[in-house]
N, C-alpha and C positions, 0 to 999 in steps of 0.2 A: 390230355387232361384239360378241362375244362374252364380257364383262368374265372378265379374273382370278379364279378363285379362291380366297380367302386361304387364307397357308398355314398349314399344317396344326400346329398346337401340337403338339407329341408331349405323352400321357399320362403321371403322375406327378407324383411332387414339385418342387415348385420348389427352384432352391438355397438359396432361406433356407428355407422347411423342410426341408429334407435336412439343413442345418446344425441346424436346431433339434433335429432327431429324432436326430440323432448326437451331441448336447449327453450331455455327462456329470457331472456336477458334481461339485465337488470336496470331499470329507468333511471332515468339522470336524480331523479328527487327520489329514491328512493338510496342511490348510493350516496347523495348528500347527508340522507339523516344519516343513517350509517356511520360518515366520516363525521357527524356533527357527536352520532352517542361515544364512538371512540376517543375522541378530542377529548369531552365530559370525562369518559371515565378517567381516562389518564391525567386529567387535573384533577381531580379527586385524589387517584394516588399519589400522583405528586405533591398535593398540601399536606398526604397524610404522612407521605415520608418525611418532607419537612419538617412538621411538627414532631416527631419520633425522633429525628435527627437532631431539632432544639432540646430535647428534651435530655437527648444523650446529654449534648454538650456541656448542659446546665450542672446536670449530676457529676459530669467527668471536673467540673469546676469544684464542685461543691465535695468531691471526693478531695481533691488535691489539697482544699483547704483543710477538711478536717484532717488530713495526714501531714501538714505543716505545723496546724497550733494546735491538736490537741494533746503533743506528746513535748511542747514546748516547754519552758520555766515558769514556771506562776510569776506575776509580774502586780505590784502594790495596784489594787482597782482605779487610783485618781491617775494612773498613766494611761488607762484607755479610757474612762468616765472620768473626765475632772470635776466636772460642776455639775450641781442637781440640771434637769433638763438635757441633760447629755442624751445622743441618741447612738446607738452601737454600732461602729461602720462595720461591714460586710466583710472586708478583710479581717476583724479580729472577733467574728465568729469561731466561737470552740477554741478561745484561747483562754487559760488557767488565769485566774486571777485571785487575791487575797485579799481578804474584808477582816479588819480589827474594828473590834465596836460589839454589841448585844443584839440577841435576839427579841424581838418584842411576842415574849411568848403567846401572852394574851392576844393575840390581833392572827395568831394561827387561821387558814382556812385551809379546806380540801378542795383538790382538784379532782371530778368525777368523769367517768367515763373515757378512762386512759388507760389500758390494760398495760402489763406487765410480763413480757413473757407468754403471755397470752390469758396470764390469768386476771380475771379482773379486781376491780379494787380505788385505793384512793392514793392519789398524789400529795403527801401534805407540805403545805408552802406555807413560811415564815418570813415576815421581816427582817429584815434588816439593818440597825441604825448603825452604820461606821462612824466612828473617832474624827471629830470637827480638825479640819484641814485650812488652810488659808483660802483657796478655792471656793470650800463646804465648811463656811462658820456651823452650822447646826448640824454638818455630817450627811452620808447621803441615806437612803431610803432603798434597799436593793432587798426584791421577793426572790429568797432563797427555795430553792426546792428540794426539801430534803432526803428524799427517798419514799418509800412506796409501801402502803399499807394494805391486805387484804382488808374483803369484805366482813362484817360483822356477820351479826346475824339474819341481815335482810338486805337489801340491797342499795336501802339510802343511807346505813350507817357504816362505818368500818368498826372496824375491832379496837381493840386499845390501841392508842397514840401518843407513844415515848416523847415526852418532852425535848426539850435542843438542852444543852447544857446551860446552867445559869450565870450569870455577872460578863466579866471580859472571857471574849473568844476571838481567836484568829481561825479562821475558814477560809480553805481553797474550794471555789468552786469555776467551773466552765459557765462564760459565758453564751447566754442566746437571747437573740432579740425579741423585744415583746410581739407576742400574737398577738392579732387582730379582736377585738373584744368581741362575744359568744352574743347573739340573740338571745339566746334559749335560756326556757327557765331552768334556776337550783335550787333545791332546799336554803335553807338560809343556811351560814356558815360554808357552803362550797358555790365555786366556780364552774364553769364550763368547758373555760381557757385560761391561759396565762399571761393576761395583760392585766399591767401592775394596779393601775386604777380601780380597774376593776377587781380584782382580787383584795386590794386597798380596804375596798368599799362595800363589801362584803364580810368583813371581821364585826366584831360586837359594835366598835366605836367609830364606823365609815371608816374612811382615811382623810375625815381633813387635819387628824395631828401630824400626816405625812406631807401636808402642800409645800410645795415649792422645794421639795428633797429630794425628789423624784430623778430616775432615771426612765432613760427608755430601755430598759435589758433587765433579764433576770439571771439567775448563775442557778446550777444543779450543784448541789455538795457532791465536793471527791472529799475532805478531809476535817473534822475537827479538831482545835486544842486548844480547850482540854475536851476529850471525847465524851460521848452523851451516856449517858448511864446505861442504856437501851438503844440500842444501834436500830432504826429504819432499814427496810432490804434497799439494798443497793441499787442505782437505777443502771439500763446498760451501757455500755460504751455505743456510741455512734455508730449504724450502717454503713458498711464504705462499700457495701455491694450494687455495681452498677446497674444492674439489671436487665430489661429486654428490649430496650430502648431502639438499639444499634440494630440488633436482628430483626425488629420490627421494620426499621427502616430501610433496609435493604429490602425483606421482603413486597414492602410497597412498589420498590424500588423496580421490583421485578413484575407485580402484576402491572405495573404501568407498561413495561416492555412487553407482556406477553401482551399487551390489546392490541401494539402496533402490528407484533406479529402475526397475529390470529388477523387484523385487517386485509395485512399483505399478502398472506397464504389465501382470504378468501377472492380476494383479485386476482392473483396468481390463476386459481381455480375457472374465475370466470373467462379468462382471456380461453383456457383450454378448452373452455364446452364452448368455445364460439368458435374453437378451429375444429369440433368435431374429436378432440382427442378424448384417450381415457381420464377421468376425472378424478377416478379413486386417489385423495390423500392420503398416506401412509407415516409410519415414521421415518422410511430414507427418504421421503420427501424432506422432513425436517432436519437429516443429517446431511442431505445433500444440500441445502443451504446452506449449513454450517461449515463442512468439510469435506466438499468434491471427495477427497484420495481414499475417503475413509468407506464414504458410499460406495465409491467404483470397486472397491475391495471387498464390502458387502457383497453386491451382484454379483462378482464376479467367482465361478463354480471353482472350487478347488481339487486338486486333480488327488484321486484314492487309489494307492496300490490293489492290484487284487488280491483277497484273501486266497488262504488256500483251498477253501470251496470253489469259488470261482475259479480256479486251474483245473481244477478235476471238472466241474463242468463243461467248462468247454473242451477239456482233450476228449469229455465222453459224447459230446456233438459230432467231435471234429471225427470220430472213427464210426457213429451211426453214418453219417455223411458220406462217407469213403467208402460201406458197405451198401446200399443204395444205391450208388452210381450216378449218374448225372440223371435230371429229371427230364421225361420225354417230351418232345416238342409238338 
């Protein structure tokens, strides 16, 4: 019989020299920008984790506070504001405090463009004058916020607005510090924001009957007494949810890492098309940077019993085989 003739190689390059012969190497100023864009990117990411990272912090600060004072004892207001011009340390943010003295009905304003739950509507904020102290001969001057009105019938008016109760009241409210005063124009009688001057100066009569009583802080009503005839909706309790601050930050954290990596694997790559090797990247390229044992356990073939197909096929080789006889030479 007539043996096979092997087949036939086709003529040319093989593919690792076809890869080597289409190697192109990469210029000094060219692997510079390279190393100059990766550097960029990962300060990029790094300011941006940073920042995501301050930001946790701030929040995880500002969680801790409001989970200290606002579940604290109301405490008389001239222990954390003594004297008119007070300004409200940071520590005694979202801490409960008690106002004896009147509301200056008349001097009422709204505060617009502050939804509710999500519903929109109006903030209404009142005066303040507490009971003359040794401190506060003429008492202090503190913009009460008393809870939260829908909108009216159109969008610069709200709906009816329940008066505060009349003559002497004691009110607990949380304290917070004045916002920064709004730009932006209001109808007359409402605000933007909640900084006291401003809000002051904005009632029928300015606020110069308020000079020199003034604080720097406002309080939100938790409580009346005696209670107002017609209760305001409630405003809510503080966010203590931290948010995505942290996972943002980590994620930055990791595009930074992935540029180094994606640099190093593309050197990695170049070194091999200058030795002529195969270049193909893969993912046990990337596991085998991470964990030699895991990759080599990858590659490596794992060894399969025969089925029992596979026994029967070969015992029915193994006896075509033995009927045949040896093949002729």
């Amino acid at each position: 019989m007539t043996q096979a003739a092997p087949p036939q190689v086709p003529a040319g390059p093989t593919p690792q020299r076809a890869t080597a012969d289409a190697y192109q190497p990469r210029t000094p100023r060219q692997w510079a920008t390279l190393a100059v864009g990766v550097l960029v990117l990962v300060a990029l990411c790094l300011v941006a984790g940073r920042w995501q990272w301050n930001r946790y912090v701030s929040r995880d600060a500002e969680i801790e506070r409001i989970e200290a004072n606002y579940t604290s004892d109301p405490v008389p207001v001239e222990d954390v504001l003594p004297a008119p011009g007070a300004e409200l340390d940071e520590a005694d943010l979202w801490r409960p405090v008690t106002l004896e003295g009147r509301y200056e009905t008349d001097a009422t304003v709204l505060l617009r463009n502050r939804p509710v739950g999500g519903s929109p509507g109006f903030h209404v904020l009142v005066p303040f004058v507490t009971n003359p102290t040794p401190s506060a001969p003429d008492g202090l001057v503190v913009v009460v916020d008393r809870g939260f009105v829908p909108l009216g019938t159109d969008a610069v008016t709200p709906g009816d607005v329940p008066p505060p109760p009349a003559g002497d009241v004691e009110a607990t409210v949380t304290l917070r510090g004045d916002e920064p005063p709004s730009g932006r124009d209001a109808p007359a009688g409402q605000v933007q924001a909640i900084a006291t001057d401003q809000v002051l100066a904005a009632g029928p009569d300015g606020g110069g009957w308020a000079e020199g009583r003034t604080v720097g802080a406002y309080g939100q009503l938790r409580t009346e007494v005696p209670p107002a005839a017609q209760t305001l909706e409630a405003l809510p309790k503080p966010d203590t949810d931290p948010g995505s601050h942290l996972s943002y930050a980590f994620q930055w954290a990791v595009f930074a890492l992935g540029a180094v990596a994606g640099f190093w694997l593309l050197v990695r790559r170049d070194r091999r098309d200058a030795r002529g090797e195969e270049t193909t990247l893969t993912a046990g390229d990337l596991l085998a940077a991470q964990d030699p044992d895991a990759a080599r356990a990858r590659r490596e073939p794992r060894s399969r019993r025969p089925s029992a197909e596979d026994e029967e096929d070969a015992l029915i080789d193994a006896q075509l085989d033995a009927r045949q006889g040896p093949a002729p030479r």
